[in-house]
C-alpha positions as CSV (number, residue, x, y, z in Angstrom):
1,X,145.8,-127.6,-80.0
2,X,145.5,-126.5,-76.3
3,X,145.1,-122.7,-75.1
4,X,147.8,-120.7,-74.5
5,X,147.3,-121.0,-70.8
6,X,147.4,-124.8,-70.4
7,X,150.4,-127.5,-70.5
8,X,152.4,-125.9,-68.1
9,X,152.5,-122.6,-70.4
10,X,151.3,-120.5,-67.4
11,X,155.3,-121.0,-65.6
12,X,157.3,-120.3,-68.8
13,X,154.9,-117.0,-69.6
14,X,155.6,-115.7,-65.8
15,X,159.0,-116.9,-66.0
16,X,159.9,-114.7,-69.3
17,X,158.1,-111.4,-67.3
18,X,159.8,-112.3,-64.3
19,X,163.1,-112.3,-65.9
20,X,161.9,-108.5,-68.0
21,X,160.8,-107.2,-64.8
22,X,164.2,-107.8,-62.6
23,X,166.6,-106.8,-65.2
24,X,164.8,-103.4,-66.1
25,X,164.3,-102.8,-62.1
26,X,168.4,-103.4,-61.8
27,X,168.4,-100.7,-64.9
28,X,166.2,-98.2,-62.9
29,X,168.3,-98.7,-59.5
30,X,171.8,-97.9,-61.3
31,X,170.1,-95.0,-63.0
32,X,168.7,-93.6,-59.9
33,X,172.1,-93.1,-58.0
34,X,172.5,-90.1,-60.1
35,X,169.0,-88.3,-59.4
36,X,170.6,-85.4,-57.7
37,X,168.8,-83.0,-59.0
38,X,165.4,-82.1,-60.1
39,X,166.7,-81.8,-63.8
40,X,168.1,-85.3,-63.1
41,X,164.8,-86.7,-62.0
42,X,162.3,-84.3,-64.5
43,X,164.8,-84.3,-67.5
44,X,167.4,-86.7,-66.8
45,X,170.1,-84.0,-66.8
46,X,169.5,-83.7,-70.5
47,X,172.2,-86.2,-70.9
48,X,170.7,-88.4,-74.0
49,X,171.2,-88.1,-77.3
50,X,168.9,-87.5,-80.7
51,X,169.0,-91.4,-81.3
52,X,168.5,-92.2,-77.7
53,X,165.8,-90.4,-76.9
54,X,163.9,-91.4,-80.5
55,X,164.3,-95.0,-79.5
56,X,162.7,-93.8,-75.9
57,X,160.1,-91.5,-77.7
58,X,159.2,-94.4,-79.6
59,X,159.2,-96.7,-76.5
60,X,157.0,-94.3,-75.1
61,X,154.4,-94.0,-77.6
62,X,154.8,-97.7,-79.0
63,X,152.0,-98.9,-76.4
64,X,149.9,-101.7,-75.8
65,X,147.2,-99.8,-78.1
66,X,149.7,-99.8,-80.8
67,X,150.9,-103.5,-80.5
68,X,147.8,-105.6,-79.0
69,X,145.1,-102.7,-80.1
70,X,146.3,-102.0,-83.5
71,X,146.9,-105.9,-84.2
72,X,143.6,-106.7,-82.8
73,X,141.6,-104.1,-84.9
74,X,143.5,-105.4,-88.3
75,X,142.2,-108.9,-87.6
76,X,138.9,-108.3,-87.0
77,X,138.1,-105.1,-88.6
78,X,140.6,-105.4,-91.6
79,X,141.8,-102.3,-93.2
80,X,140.0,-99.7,-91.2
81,X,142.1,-101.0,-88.3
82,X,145.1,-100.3,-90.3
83,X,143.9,-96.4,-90.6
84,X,145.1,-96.2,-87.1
85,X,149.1,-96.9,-87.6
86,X,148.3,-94.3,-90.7
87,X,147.2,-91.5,-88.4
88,X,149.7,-92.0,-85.8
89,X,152.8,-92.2,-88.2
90,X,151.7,-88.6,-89.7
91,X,151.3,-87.2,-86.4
92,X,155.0,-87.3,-86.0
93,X,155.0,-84.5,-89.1
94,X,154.0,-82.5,-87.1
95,X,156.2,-82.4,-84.4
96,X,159.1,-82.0,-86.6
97,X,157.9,-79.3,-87.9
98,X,156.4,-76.9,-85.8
99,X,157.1,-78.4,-82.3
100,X,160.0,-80.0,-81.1
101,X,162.5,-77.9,-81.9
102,X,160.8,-74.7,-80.6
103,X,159.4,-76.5,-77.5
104,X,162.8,-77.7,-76.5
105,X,164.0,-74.0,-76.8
106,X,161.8,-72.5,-74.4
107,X,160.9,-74.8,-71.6
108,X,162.6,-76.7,-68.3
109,X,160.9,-79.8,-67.6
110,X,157.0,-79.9,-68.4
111,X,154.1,-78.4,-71.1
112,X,153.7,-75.7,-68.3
113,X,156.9,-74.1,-69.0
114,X,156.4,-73.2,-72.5
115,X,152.6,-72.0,-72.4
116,X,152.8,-69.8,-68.8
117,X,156.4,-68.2,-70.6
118,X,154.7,-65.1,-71.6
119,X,151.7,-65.3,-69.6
120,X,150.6,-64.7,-65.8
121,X,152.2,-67.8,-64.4
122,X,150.0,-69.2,-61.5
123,X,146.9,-69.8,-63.5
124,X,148.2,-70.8,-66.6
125,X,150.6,-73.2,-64.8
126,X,147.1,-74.8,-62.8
127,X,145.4,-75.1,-66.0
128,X,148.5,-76.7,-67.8
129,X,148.5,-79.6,-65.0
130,X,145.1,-79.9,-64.7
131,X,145.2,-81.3,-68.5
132,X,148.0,-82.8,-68.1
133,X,146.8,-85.0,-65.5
134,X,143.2,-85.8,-67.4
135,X,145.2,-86.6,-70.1
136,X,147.7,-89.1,-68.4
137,X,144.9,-90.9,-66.7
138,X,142.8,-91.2,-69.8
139,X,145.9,-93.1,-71.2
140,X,147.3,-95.0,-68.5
141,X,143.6,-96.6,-68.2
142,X,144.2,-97.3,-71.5
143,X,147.7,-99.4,-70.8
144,X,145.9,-100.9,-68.1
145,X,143.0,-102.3,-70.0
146,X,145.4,-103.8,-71.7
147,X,147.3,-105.3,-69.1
148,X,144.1,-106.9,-68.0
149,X,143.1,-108.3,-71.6
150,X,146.8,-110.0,-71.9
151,X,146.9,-111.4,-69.0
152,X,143.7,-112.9,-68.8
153,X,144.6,-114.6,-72.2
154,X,148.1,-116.1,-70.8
155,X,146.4,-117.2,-67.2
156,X,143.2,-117.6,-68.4
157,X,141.5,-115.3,-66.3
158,X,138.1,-115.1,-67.1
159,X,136.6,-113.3,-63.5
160,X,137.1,-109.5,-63.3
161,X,138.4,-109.9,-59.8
162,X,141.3,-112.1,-61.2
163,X,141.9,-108.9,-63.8
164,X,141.4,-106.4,-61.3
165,X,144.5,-108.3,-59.1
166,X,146.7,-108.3,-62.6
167,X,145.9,-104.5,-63.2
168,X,147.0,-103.9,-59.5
169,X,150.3,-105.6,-59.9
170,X,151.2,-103.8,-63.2
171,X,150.4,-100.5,-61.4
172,X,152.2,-100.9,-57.9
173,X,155.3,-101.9,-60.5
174,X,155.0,-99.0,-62.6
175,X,155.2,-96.6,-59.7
176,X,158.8,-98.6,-57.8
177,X,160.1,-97.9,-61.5
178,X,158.8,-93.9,-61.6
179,X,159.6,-93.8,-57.9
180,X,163.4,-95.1,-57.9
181,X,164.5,-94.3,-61.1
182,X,163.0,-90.6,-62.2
183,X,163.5,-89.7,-65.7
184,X,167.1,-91.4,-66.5
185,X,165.7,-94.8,-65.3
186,X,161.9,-94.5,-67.5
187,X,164.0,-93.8,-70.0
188,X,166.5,-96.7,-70.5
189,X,163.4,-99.0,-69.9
190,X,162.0,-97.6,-72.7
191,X,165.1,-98.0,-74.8
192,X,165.7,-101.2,-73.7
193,X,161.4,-101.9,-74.1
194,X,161.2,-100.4,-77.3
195,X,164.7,-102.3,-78.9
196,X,163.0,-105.9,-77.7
197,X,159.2,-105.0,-79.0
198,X,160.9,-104.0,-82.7
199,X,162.8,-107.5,-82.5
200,X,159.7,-109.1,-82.0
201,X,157.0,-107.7,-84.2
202,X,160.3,-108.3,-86.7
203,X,160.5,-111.7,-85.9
204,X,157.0,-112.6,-86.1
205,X,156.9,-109.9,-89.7
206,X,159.7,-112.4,-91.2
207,X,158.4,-115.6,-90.3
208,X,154.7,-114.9,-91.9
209,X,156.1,-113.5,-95.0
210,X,158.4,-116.7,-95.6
211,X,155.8,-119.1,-94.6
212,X,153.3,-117.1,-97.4
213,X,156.5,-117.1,-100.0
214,X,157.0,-114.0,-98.9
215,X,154.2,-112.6,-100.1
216,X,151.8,-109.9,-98.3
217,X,148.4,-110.8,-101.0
218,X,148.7,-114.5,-100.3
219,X,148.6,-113.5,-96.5
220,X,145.5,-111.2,-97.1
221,X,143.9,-113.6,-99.3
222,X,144.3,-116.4,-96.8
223,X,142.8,-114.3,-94.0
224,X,139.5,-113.0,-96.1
225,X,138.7,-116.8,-96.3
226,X,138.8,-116.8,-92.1
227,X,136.5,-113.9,-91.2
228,X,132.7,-113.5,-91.7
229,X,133.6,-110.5,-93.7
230,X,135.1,-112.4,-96.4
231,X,136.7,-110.2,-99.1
232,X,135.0,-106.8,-97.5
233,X,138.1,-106.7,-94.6
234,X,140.5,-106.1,-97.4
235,X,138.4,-102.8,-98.5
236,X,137.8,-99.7,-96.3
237,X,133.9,-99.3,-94.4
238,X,134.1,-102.8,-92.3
239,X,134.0,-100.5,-89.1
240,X,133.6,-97.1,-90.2
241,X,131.6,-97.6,-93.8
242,X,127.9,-98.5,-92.7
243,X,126.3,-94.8,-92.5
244,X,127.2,-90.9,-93.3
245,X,127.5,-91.1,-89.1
246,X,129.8,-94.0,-88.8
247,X,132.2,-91.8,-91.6
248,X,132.1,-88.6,-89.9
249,X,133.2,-90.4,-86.8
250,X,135.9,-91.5,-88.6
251,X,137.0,-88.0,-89.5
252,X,136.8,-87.4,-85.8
253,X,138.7,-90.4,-85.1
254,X,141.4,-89.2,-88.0
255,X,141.4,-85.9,-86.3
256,X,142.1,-86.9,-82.9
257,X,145.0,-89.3,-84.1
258,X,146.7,-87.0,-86.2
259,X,146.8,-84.1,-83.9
260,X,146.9,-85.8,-81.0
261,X,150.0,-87.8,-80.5
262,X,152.7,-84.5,-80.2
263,X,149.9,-82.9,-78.0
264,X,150.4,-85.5,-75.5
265,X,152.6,-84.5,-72.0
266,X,154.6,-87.4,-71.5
267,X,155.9,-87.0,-75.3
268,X,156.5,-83.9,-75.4
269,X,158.4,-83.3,-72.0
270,X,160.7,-86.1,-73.6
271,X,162.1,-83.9,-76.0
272,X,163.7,-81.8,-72.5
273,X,165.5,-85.2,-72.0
274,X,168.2,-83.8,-74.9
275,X,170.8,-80.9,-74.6
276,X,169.8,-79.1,-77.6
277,X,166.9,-78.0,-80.3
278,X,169.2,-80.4,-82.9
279,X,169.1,-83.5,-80.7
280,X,165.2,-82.9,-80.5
281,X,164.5,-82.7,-84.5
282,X,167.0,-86.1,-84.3
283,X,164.7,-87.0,-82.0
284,X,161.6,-87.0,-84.0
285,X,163.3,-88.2,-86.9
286,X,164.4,-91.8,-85.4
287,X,161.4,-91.8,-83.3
288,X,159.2,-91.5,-87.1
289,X,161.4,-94.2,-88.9
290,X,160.8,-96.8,-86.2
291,X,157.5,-96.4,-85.9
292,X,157.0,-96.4,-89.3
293,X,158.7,-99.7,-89.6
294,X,156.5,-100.9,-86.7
295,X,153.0,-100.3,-88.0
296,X,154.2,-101.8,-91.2
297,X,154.8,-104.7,-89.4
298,X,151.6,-104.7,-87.4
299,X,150.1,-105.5,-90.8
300,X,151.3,-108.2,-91.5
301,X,151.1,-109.8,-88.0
302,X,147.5,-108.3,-88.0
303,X,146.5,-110.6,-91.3
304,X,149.0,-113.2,-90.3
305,X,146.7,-113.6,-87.0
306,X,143.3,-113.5,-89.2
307,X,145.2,-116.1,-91.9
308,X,146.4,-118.8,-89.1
309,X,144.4,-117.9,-86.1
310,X,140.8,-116.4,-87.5
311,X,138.7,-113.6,-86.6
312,X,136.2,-115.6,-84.3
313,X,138.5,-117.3,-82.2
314,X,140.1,-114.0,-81.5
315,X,137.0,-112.5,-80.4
316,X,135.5,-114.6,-78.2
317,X,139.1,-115.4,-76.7
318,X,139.6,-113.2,-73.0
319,X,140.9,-110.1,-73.7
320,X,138.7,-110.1,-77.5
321,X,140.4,-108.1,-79.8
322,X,143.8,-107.5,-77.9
323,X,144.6,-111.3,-78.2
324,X,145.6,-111.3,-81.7
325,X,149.1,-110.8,-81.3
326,X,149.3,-113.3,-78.3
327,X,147.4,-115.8,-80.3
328,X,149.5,-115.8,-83.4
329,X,152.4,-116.3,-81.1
330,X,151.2,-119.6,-80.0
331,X,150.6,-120.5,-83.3
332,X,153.5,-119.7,-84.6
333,X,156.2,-120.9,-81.9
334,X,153.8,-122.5,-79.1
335,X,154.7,-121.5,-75.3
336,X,158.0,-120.0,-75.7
337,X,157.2,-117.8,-78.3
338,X,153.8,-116.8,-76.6
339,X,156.1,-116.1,-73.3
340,X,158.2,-113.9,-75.3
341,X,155.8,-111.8,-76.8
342,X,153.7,-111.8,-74.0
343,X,156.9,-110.3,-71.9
344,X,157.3,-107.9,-74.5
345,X,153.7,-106.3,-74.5
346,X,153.8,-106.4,-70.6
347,X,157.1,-104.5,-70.8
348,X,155.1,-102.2,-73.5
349,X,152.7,-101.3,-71.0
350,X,154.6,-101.3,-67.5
351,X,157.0,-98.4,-70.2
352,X,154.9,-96.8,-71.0
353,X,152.4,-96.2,-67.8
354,X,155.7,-95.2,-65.9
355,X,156.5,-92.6,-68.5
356,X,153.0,-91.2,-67.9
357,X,152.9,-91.3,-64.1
358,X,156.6,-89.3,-64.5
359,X,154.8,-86.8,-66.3
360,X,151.9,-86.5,-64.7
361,X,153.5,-86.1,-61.0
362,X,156.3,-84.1,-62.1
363,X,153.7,-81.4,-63.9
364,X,151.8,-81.3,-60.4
365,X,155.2,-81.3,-58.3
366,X,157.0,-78.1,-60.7
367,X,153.7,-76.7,-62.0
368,X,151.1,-76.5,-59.2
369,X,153.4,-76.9,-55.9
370,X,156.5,-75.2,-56.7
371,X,155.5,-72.4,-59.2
372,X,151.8,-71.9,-58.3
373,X,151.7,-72.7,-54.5
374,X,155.5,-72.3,-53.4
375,X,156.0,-69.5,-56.0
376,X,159.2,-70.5,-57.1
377,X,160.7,-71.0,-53.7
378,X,160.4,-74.6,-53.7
379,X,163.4,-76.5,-52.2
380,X,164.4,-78.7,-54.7
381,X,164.1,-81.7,-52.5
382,X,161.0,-81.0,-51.4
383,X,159.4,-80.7,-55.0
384,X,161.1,-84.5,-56.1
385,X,159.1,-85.4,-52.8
386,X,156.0,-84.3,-53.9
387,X,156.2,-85.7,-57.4
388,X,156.8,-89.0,-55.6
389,X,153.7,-88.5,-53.5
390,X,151.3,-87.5,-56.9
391,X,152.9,-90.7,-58.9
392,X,151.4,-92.9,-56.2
393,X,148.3,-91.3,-56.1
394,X,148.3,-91.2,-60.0
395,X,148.9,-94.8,-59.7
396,X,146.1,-95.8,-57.7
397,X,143.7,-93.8,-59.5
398,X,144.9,-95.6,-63.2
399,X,144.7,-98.8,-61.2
400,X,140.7,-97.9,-61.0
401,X,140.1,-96.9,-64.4
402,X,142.0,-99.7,-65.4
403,X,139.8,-102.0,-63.7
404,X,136.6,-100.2,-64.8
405,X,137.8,-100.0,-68.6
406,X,139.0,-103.8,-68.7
407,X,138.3,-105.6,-71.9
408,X,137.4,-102.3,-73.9
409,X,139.8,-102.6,-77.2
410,X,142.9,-100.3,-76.1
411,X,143.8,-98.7,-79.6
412,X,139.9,-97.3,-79.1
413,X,140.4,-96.2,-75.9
414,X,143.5,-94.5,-76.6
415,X,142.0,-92.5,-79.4
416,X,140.2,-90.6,-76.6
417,X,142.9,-89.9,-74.5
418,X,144.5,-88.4,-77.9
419,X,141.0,-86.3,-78.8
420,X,141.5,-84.7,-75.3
421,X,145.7,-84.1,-75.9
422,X,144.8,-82.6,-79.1
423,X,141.8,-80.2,-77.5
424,X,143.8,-79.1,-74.3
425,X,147.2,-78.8,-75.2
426,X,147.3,-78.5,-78.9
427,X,146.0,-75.5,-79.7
428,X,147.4,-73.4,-77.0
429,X,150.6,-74.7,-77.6
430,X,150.9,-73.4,-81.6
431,X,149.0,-70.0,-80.1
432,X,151.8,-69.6,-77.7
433,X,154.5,-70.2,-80.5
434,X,153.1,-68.5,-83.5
435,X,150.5,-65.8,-82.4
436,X,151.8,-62.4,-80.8
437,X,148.7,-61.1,-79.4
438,X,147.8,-64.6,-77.3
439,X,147.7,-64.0,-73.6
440,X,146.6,-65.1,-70.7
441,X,142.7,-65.3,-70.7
442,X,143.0,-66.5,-74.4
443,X,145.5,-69.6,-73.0
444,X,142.7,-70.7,-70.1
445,X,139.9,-70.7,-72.0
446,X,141.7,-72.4,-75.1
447,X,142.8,-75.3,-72.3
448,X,139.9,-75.5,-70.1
449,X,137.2,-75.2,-73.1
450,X,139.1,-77.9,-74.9
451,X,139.7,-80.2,-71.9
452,X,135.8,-79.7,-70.4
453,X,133.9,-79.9,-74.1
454,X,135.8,-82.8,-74.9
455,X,135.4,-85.0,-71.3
456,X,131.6,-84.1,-71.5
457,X,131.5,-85.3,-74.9
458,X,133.4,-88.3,-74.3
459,X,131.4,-88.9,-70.8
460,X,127.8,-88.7,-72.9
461,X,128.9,-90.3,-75.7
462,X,128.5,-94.3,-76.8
463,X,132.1,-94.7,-75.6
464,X,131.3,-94.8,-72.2
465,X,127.0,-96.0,-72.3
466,X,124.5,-97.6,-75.1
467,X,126.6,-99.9,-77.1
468,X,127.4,-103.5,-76.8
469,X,131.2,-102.4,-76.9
470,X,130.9,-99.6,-74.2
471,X,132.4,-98.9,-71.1
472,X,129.1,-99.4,-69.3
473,X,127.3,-101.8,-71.8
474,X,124.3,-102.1,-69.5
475,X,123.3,-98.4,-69.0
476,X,122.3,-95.7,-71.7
477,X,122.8,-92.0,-70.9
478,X,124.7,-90.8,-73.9
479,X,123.4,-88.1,-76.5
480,X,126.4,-87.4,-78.3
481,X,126.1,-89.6,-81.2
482,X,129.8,-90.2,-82.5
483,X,132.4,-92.4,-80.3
484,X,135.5,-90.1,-80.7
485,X,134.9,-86.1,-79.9
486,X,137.7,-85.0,-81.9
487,X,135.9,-83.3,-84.8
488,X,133.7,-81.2,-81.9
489,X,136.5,-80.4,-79.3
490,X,139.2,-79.5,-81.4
491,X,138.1,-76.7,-83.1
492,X,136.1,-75.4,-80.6
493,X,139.8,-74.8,-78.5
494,X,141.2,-73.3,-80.8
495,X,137.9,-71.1,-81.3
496,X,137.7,-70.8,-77.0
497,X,141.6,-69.3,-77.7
498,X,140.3,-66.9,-80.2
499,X,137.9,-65.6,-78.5
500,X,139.4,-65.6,-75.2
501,X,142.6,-63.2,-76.4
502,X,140.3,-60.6,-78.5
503,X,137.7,-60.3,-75.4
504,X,139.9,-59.4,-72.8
505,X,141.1,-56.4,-71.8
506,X,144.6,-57.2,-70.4
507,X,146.9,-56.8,-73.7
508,X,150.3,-59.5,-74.2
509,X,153.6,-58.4,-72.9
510,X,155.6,-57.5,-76.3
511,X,158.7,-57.3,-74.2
512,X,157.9,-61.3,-73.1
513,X,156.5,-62.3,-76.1
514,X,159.7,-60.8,-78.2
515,X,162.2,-62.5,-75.6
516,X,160.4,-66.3,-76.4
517,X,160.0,-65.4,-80.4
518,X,163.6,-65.4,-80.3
519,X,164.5,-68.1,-77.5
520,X,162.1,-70.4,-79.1
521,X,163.9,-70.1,-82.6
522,X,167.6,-69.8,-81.5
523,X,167.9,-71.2,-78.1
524,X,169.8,-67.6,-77.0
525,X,169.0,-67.0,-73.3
526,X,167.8,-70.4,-72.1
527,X,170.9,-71.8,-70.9
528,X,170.5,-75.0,-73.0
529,X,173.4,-74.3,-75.4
């Protein structure tokens, strides 16, 4: 059988992205006619509801890493690519739990609001978008990878300048949709993303289970007879089992997933999207259910693509791992089907990089200009001018770590972005909510000794230099020995937040501190009910 980028298929795959691209641009310019305000371009006007902005949450979070990364790693690495979906579907606990609700309560429009509440504004509010933005660039090189991997599969793309021109495109439309359509327009293209990736990861789900007799074993048991593992890919330690360092980095990995996903900006700022604390739990409910049902599906389609395709013609395809999905498409139903699915995990990633380039230039426009420079005397104009300003320059910076990370697996490279969400943001955020006596000195070292231990590690470490699969493949300067920092960085925050309150001298405002106890329970004085 020909590759997916021959006979012709090259027209019908840009055709199908073509077709995604102009409706969801018409989406974002009707949307846009109502970005009045900077609640309508930060928040959307909190006009959505619990279901709608689940769908959205899950758009958001459903990324390329989930649906090209996650497929990719099942195929090759077997279950312990699997352990992914596991992590990120329990992460979602958490945010129900102790989050959403609470977060909702007390905030405006970013992660800013909630931890400088009670604290000396102007610093905290820097350090809050200074992680932010690490954060958002760390994953939207992530997406772009991504786009880069998929598309040298459909055009067959093998230079890295043909990549690099991809990754550019993807960006420069990313930022039109972020740019026209605020909040309210990243939003319905996430609805409308996320509704057409769960059709197709269905589609593809049902088709491999009838043409096995509906039977997941058979589908496993077919696959272990395509990969040089053989029967080892159905049993855990075929990536993370070879030594007591290979396991340990999987409990860093574990950790970073698990604690990770609510710490992340451009989710949490979606639950200020809703009018209410109840539309937020709702929220995170729908949002948990449909990615539930997603990564169940990814394991099929993961197998299916080892059964039919095989785990060596997925690796040494462009893109390597992230090709699975793709591949098993043009299996499956040839070049319409691949143009489709294709469409789909381009409109996965274009989502999802505008979500984060929303996030990322509306912390710096309300956090650092209007609250920390302006001190709160920022024309509202003004700021939505400056937010447009930081999402091009956000932009063209993911456009170069795109082009530097390109053909890294994007699941992997995601795990990193989450290790330094769950550093930075995590534990100052339950500090801020639960603990009394947190304050201010206690906050910045909490965010900055998270965000700084965790980019060192993740700089020296065999992510970035002294592996085949690294960033740099051909250099070796790292001397942290485990790929994901999680296990190192996390703890130490919370420890830096510890230590931080109980050394300094300034005390916490009880009066402050009362007033966002009972604003972050009840919702009384915010104006949100």
């Amino acid at each position: 059988m020909d590759g997916p980028a021959t006979d012709g298929n090259v027209a019908i795959n840009i055709s199908v992205f073509a077709v995604f691209v102009l409706i969801t641009l018409y989406v974002v310019y009707r949307a846009s006619t109502r970005n009045t305000t900077a609640a309508d371009y930060y928040a959307a006007g909190s006009s959505f509801t619990g279901p709608q902005n689940g769908i959205a949450l899950s758009g958001d979070f459903l990324s390329a890493a989930s649906f090209l990364g996650i497929s990719g790693g099942i195929a090759v690495h077997g279950y312990d690519g699997f352990l992914y979906s596991v992590g990120w579907v329990v992460a979602w606990m958490m945010g129900l739990m102790l989050i959403a609700e609470r977060l909702r309560n007390t905030g405006r429009f970013t992660l800013g609001d909630v931890l400088s509440f009670r604290m000396r504004q102007r610093p905290v509010r820097a350090a809050a978008a200074n992680a932010t933005l690490v954060i958002s660039l760390f994953y939207m090189i992530a997406q772009m990878a991504g786009a880069g991997a998929l598309m040298a599969l459909l055009l067959d793309v093998q230079d890295r300048v043909g990549q690099a021109v991809v990754i550019a495109v993807v960006g420069v439309v990313m930022v039109v949709y972020v740019l026209v359509g605020g909040m309210k327009g990243t939003t319905w293209v996430q609805i409308i993303k996320a509704v057409l990736l769960l059709l197709c990861v269905s589609f593809l789900t049902i088709f491999l289970l009838g043409k096995f007799g509906f039977s997941l074993s058979a589908i496993m048991e077919t696959g272990s007879r395509n990969t040089p593992l053989g029967a080892k890919v159905l049993d855990p330690g075929a990536l993370y089992g070879g030594s007591e360092l290979s396991k340990l980095d999987f409990v860093s990995l574990a950790l970073a997933l698990v604690l990770g996903v609510t710490s992340l900006p451009h989710v949490l700022m979606r639950f200020y999207t809703v009018p209410n604390a109840r539309e937020a739990r709702r929220s995170v409910v729908w949002a948990t259910l449909l990615m539930a049902t997603f990564y169940l599906c990814t394991l099929v389609i993961g197998f299916g693509a080892l059964a039919l395709v095989g785990s060596e013609k997925i690796a040494s395809a462009p893109g390597g791992e992230n090709s699975a999905a793709p591949l098993l498409a043009f299996e499956v139903g040839g070049a319409v089907l691949l143009g489709v699915v294709a469409a789909v995990a381009f409109a996965t990633i274009l989502a999802v990089v505008a979500g984060l380039t929303l996030t990322a230039s509306a912390s710096f426009a309300h956090d650092v200009y209007a609250n920390v420079i302006k001190r709160g005397t920022a024309d509202p104009r003004s700021e939505i001018r400056v937010a447009r300003l930081t999402a091009i320059v956000v932009g063209l910076l993911s456009i170069v770590g795109g082009i530097a990370a390109s053909g890294q697996n994007v699941a992997f490279l995601v795990a990193l972005a989450l290790a330094l969400a769950a550093s930075a943001n995590l534990p100052t955020l339950l500090f801020s909510l639960f603990w009394r006596r947190f304050n201010t000195a206690g906050t910045l070292w909490s965010i900055y000794g998270g965000l700084t231990s965790c980019v060192v590690l993740i700089i020296f470490s065999p992510a970035m230099s002294g592996a085949p699969n690294s960033i740099f493949p051909g250099v070796d300067f790292h001397w942290f020995p485990l790929g994901n920092p999680g296990i190192v960085s996390i703890p130490l925050s919370f420890l830096c937040g510890w230590l931080g309150t109980l050394l300094s001298r300034t005390e916490a405002d009880p009066v402050k501190q009362a007033e966002m106890e009972v604003r972050s329970m009840t919702g009384i004085g915010s104006g949100l009910n």
